[in-house]
NUZA-172211 format. One line per 2 residues: number of its first residue (from 1); their letters; for each residue x, y, z of C-alpha. Coordinates in pm, 1 decimal. Example, Ala and Ser with C-alpha at 12.3 -4.5 7.8 and 13.67 -1.06 7.14 Angstrom:
# residues 2
1 = as = 1230.0,-450.0,780.0 | 1367.0,-106.0,714.0
This chain:
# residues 250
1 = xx = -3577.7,1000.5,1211.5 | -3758.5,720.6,983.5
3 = xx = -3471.2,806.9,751.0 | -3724.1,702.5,455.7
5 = xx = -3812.9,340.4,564.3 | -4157.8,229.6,537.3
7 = xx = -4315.2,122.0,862.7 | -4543.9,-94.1,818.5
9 = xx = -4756.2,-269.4,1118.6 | -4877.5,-617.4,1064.7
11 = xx = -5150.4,-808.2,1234.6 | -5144.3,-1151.7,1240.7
13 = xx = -5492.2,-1267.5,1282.6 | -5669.3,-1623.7,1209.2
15 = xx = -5995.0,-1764.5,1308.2 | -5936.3,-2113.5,1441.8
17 = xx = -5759.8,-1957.3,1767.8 | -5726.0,-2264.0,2026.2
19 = xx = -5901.7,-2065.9,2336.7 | -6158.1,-1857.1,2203.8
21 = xx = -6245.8,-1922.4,1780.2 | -6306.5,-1597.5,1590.1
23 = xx = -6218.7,-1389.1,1883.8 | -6059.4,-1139.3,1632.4
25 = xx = -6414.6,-1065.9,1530.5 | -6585.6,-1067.4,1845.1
27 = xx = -6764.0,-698.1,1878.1 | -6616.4,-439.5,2038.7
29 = xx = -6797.4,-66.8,2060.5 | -7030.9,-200.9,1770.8
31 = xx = -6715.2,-310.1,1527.4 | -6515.4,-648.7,1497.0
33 = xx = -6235.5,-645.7,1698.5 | -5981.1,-649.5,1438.6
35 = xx = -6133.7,-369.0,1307.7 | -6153.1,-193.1,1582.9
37 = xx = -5761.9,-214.6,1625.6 | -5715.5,-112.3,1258.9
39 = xx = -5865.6,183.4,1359.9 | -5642.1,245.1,1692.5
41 = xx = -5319.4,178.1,1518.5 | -5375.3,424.7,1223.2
43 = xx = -5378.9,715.0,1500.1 | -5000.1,652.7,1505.8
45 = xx = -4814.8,892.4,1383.1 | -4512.8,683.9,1246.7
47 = xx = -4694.7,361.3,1083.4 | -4708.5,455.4,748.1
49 = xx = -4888.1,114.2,652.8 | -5132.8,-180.3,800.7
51 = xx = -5130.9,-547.2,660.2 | -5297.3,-850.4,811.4
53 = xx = -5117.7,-1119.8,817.4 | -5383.8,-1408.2,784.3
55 = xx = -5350.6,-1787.5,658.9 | -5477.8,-1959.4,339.7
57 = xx = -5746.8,-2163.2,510.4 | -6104.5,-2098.1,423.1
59 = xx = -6162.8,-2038.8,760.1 | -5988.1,-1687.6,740.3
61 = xx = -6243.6,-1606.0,458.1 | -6452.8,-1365.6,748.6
63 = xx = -6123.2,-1178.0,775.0 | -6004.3,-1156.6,433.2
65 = xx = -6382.8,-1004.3,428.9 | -6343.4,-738.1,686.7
67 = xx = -6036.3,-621.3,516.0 | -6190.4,-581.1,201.1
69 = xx = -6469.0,-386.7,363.3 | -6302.7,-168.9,523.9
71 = xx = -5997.3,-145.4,301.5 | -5734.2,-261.9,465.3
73 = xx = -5411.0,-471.5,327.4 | -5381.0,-831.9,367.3
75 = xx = -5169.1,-1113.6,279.3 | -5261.6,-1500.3,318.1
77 = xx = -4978.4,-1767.0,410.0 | -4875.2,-2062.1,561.3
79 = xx = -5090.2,-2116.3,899.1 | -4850.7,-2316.9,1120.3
81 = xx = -4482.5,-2036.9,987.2 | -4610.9,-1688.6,1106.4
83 = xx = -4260.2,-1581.8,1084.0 | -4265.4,-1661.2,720.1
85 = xx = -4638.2,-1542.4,675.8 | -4556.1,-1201.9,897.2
87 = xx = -4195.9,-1153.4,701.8 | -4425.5,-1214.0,329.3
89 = xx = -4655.7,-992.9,451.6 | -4456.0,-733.1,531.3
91 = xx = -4263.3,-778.6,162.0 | -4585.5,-771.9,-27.6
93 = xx = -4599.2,-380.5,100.8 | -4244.2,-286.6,14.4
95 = xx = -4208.6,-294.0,396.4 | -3843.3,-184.2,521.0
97 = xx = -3945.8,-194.0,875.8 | -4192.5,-414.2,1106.6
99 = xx = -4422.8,-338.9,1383.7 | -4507.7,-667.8,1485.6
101 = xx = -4882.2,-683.9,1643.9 | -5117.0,-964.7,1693.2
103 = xx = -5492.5,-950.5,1617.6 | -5607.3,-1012.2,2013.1
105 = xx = -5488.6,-681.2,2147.2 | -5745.2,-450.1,2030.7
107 = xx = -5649.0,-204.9,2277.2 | -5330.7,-109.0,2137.2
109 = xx = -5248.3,236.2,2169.6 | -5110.1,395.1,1919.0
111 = xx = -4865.2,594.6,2144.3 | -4673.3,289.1,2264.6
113 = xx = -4666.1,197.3,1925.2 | -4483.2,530.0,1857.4
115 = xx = -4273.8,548.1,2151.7 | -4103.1,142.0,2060.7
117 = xx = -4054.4,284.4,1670.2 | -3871.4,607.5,1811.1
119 = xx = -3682.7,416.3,2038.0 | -3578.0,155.9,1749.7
121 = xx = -3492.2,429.6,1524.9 | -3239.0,582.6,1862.2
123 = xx = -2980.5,368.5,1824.1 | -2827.8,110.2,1607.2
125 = xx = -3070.8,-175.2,1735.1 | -3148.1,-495.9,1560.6
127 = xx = -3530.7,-495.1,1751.5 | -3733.4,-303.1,2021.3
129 = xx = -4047.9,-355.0,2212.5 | -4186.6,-324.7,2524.4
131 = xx = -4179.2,-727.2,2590.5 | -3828.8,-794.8,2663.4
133 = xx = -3850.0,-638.2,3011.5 | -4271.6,-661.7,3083.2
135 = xx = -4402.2,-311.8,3297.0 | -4750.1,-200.7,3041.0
137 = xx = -4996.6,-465.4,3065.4 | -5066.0,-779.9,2803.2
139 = xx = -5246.2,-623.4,2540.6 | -5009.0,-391.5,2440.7
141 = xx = -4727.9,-548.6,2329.9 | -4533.4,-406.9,1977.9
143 = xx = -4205.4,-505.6,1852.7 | -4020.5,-338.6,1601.0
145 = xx = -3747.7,-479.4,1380.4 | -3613.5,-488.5,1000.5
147 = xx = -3746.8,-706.6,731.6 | -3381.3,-761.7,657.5
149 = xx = -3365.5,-859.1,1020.5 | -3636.4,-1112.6,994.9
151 = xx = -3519.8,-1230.3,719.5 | -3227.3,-1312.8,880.1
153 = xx = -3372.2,-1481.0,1158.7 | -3559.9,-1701.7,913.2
155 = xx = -3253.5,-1836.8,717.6 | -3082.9,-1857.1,1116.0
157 = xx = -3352.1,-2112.8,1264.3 | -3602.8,-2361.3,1172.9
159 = xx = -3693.9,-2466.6,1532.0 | -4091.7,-2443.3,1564.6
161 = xx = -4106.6,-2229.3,1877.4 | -3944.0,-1986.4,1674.0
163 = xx = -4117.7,-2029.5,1345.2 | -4459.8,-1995.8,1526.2
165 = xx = -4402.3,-1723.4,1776.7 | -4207.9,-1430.8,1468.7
167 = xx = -3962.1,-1243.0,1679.2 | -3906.9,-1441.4,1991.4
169 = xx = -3551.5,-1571.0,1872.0 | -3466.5,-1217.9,1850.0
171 = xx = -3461.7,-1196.4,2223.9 | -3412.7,-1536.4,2331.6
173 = xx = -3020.6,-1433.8,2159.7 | -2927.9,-1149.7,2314.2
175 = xx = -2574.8,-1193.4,2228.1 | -2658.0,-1208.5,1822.5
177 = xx = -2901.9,-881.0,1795.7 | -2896.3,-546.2,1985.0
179 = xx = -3193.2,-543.1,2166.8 | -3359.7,-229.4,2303.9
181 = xx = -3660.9,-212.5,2577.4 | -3895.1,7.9,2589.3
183 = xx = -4008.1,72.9,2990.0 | -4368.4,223.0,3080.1
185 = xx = -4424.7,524.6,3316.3 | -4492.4,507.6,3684.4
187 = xx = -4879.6,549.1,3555.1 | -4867.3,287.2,3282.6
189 = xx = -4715.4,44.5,3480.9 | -4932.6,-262.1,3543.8
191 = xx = -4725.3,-595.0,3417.3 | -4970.8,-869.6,3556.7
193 = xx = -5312.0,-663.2,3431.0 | -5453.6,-844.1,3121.8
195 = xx = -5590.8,-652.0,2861.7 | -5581.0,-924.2,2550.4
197 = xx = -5862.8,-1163.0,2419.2 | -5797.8,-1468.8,2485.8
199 = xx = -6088.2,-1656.2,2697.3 | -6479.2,-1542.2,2728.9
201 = xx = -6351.4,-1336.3,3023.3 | -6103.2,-1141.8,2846.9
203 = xx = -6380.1,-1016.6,2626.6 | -6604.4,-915.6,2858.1
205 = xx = -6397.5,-700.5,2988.5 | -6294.6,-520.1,2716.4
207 = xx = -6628.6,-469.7,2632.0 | -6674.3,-322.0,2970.6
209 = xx = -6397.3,-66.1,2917.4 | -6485.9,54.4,2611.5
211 = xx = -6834.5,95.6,2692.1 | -6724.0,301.1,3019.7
213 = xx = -6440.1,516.4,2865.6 | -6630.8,567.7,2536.7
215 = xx = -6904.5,737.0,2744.1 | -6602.9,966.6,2852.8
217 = xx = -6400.2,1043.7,2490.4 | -6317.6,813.2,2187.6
219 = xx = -5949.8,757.2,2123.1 | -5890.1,616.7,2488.3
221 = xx = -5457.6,557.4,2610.2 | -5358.4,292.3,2805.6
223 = xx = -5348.5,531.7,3113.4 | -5698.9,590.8,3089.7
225 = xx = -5756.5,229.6,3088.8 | -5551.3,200.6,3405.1
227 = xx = -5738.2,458.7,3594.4 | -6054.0,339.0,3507.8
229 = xx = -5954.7,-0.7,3695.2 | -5804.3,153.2,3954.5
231 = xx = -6166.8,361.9,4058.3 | -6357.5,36.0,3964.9
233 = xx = -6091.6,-247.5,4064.2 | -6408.6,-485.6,4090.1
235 = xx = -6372.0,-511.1,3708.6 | -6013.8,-674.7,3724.0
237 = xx = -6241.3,-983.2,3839.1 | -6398.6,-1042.8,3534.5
239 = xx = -6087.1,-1257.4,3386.5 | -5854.4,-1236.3,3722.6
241 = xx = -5885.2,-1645.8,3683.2 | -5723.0,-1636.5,3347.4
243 = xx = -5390.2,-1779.6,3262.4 | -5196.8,-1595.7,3037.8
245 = xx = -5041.7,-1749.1,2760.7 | -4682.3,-1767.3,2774.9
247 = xx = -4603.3,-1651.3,2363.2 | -4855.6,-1511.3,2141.5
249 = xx = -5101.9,-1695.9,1950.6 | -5120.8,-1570.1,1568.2
């Protein structure tokens, strides 16, 4: 199906995040956060590699740490161009093909992240995900497209929005790339349920999750995470006050 490509899944992760600083670290079932994804997203079976995408500033020394200690790729760029620092990152691995994932959705699950490569891989697309058309909840959003894609997209526009926020001029021109969606089940569906770290709140209830479903088994889906909610819904109150962010913060 791969046809030979490299996958590779990047993370773009910094510590100066405007909501919650260094929430990519925060501890989650007793490991950094970041790490804790790492972990989740080398479970899929069709990521052959993992890079973080991080930014020169000394401030991302903690991260550039955490990879080295638990030996995992990463590349330093420009802070304020994650769509150049992503599309370098993704080069410095011999990368033909990116999963696109940012550092504050530790719950990932690595079956998603299967399901949006197989469905990229279906047809002639340009770029998948699960974003364009929103049914999982925020947390676990992946997008999948070519590094000769992306670096397409970089040479097409220099507008900010773009150059900030990677792939979102992918499907903001629907009528320059063939876009492809992926949809969730009738028991992963759950659009408006946030499952990201973005506020204090966020992270308390992740913490809350994983303490409750690691009780039950390890390697957790995001229908497990749904039914938990749905036999405690009093839990959805811990960061039901929280605004989501529009576009991802990397």
């Amino acid at each position: 199906m791969k046809n030979n490509k490299k996958v590779v899944a990047t993370i773009e992760a910094r510590m100066t995040s405007t909501r919650l600083p260094g929430k990519v670290l925060l501890e989650i079932g007793g490991k950094p956060a970041l790490a804790y994804m790492i972990n989740r997203i080398k479970q899929s079976r069709l990521v052959d590699d993992i890079v973080v995408a991080t930014t020169v500033n000394d401030s991302d020394e903690p991260i550039i740490d955490l990879c080295n200690k638990i030996g995992c790729k990463y590349f330093r760029g420009r802070e304020e161009d994650v769509l150049l620092r992503v599309l370098e990152a993704a080069k410095s691995v011999n990368a033909d093909i990116i999963v696109e994932l940012t550092g504050d959705c530790p719950f990932i699950d690595p079956d998603i992240i299967d399901k949006v490569i197989e469905l990229y891989f279906s047809g002639d697309y340009d770029y998948a995900s699960n974003v364009v058309e929103r049914s999982f909840p925020d947390g676990f959003d992946t997008q999948v497209f070519s590094v000769q894609s992306l670096e397409k997209v970089a040479r097409m526009t220099d507008d900010p929005i773009d150059r900030v926020h990677v792939s979102c001029y992918f499907y903001n021109n629907p009528h320059k790339f063939k876009l492809a969606n992926l949809l969730a089940d009738k028991d992963s569906t759950w659009p408006d349920l946030r499952l990201t770290i973005d506020e204090p709140a966020d992270y308390q209830l992740l913490k809350v999750i994983d303490q409750k479903l690691q009780e039950r088994k390890g390697m957790f889906s995001v229908n497990e995470v749904i039914s938990l909610l749905k036999q405690e819904p009093e839990l959805i109150e811990l960061n039901k006050h929280v605004r989501a962010k529009e576009l991802r913060d990397g």
